[in-house]
N, C-alpha and C positions, 0 to 999 in steps of 0.2 A: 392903052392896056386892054387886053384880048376881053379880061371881066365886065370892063366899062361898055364896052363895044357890044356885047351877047345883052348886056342888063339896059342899053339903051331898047331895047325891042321886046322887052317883059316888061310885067305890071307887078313891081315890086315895092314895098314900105319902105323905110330908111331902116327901120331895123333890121327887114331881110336883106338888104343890101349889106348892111353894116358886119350881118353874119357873114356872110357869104364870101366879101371881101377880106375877112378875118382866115376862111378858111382858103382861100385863093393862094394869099399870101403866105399859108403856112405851107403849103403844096409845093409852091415854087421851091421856099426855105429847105423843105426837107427832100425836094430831090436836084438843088443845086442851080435850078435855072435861073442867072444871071441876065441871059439873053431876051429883054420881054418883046422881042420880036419873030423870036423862036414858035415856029407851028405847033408845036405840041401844047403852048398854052393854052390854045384858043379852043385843042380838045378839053384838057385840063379845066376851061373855065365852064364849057357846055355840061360837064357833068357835073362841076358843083353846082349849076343852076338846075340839073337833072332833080339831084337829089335833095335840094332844100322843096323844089317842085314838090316830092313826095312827103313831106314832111315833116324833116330831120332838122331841127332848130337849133343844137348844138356846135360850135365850129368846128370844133377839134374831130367830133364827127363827121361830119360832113366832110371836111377832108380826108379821114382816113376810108371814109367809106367808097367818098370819088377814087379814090387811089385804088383802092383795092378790088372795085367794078372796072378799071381800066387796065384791071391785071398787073396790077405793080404791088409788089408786098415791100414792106420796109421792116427794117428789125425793131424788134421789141426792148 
């Protein structure tokens, strides 16, 4: 998993992991990506590790905010 792989090389808790991977996974969910060997994950997982980086502790967050820093809006 492209998450696994970026979070092996950070100094992360289990609970930011725990986040992160909450938000990773809704990311994929909500723009379809079946294929996890697809490149776009590996973008996809560098900014939710961007963003929990800056802060953001919430999942649901965190992934609408990665999404929407990578220029992808989704409907409301």
């Amino acid at each position: 998993m492209a998450l696994q792989r970026q979070l092996a090389e950070g100094n992360f808790d289990q609970a930011d992991i725990d986040r992160m991977t909450a938000a990773y996974e809704a990311a994929l969910q909500l723009l379809r990506l079946k294929d996890r060997n697809d490149p776009i994950n590996e973008i996809i997982a560098a900014k939710i590790i961007h963003v929990t980086r800056l802060g953001e502790s919430d999942p649901p967050r965190i992934c609408a905010r990665a999404l929407r820093e990578l220029g992808i809006s989704l409907p409301e």
